[in-house]
N, C-alpha and C positions, 0 to 999 in steps of 0.2 A: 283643822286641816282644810285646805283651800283643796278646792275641786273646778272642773269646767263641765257644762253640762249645756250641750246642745236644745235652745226648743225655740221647735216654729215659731216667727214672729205674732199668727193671730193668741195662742197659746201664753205667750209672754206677756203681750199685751192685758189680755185677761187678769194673768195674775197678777199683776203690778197694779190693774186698777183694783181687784178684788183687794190686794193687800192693801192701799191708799183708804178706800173705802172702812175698812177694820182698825186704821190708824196702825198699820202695822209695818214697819220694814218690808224690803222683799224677801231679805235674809230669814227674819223672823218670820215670814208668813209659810217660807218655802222649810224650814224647820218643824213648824206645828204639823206642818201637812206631811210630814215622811215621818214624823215621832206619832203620828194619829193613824197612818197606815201602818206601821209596824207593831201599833197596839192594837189593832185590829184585827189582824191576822193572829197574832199571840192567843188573844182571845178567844179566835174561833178555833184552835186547835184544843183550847182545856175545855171545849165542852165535847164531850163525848158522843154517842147516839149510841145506844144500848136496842139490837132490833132483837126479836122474842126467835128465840133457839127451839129450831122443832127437831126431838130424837127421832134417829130410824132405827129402826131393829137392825136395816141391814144397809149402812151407810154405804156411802156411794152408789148404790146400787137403785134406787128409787127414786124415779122421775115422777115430779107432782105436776101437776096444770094449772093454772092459775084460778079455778073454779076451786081446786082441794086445799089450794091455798090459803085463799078466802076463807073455806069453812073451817080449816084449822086456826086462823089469826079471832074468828069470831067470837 
């Protein structure tokens, strides 16, 4: 599919010599680079962050300080 995609000339410039440099098309260089950002992103969303669950007796109801925090996370 054909697209039009505005970019500043210092920017363009850039990339043309970057892709020349790579031996690469602009087409080709400007492909790697949006299939490399969008594997990128993919990626960071399957890793997860698992933070440590602390029980209250009486949820919602208990405000910690970041000192009790501490000594609960230790």
């Amino acid at each position: 599919m054909r697209t039009t995609v505005d970019v500043p000339d210092p920017v363009f410039r850039k990339m043309k010599a970057t892709a020349a440099l790579r031996g690469l098309s602009l087409k080709e260089f400007l492909l790697r680079a949006v299939e490399h950002e969008m594997e990128s992103k993919r990626s960071a969303k399957d890793h997860t962050v698992r933070l440590p669950l602390i029980r209250s007796k009486q949820p919602g109801k208990r405000v910690l300080t970041n000192a009790e925090i501490e000594d609960l996370l230790a």
